[in-house]
N, C-alpha and C positions, 0 to 999 in steps of 0.2 A: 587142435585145440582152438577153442574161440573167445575171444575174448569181449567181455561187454563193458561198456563205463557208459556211467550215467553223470550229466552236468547239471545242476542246480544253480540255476542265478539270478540273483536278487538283482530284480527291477523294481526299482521308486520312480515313482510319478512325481517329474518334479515341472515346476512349469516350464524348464526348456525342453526336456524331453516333450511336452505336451505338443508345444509349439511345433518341434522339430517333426512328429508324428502328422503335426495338422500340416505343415510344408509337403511331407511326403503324401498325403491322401490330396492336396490338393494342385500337386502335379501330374497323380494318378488321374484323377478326377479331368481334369484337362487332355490328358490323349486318349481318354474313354472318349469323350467328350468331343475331342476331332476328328477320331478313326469313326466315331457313327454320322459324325455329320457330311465327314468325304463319301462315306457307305451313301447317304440320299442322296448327295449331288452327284454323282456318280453317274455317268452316261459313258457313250462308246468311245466319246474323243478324250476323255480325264486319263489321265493314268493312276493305274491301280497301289505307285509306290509312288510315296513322299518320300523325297532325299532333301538332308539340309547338311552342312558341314556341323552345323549346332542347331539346338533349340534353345529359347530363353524364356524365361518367365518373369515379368518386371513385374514391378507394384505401382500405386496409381503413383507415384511421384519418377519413373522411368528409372527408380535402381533396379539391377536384375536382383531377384531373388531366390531364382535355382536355374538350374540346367542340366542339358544333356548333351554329351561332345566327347569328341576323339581328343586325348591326350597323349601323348605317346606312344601309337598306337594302341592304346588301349580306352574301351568305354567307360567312362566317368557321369557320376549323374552326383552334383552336390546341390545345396543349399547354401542362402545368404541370411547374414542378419542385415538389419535395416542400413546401413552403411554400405551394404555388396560384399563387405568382408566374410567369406567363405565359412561357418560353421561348420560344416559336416562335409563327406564326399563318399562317395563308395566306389570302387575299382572292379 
């Protein structure tokens, strides 16, 4: 026997969610944005893998405002509000 369930859930658009969404498209937006540009510069002596311990993304005043990094062994990619005080994270 198989069993199905269906989940329904109510999203509001609220303006942090908005923000939070635009942080995320525009972290995305960013390693689109360096995996094509490593693609042109790309010659026989480059290597083909970027390794960092972390990535960061500051705003014009130098708080970070997201990242990507090992914590616990484990991958984490959060968001800052303007302060660097962490908003959001995903595991």
């Amino acid at each position: 026997m198989v069993a199905v369930s269906i989940v329904i859930a109510d999203v509001r658009f609220t303006p942090e969610t908005e923000r939070k969404r635009g942080l995320a498209v525009l972290v995305l937006w960013l390693c689109l944005l360096t995996s094509f540009t490593l693609t042109l510069l790309t010659d026989d002596d480059v290597p083909e893998v970027v390794e960092a311990a972390r990535f960061v993304v500051r705003d014009e005043r130098g708080t970070i405002r997201a990242g990507l990094m090992m914590e616990q062994n484990e991958p984490v990619l959060f968001f800052a509000d303007t302060s660097g005080k962490r908003i959001s994270q995903y595991k």
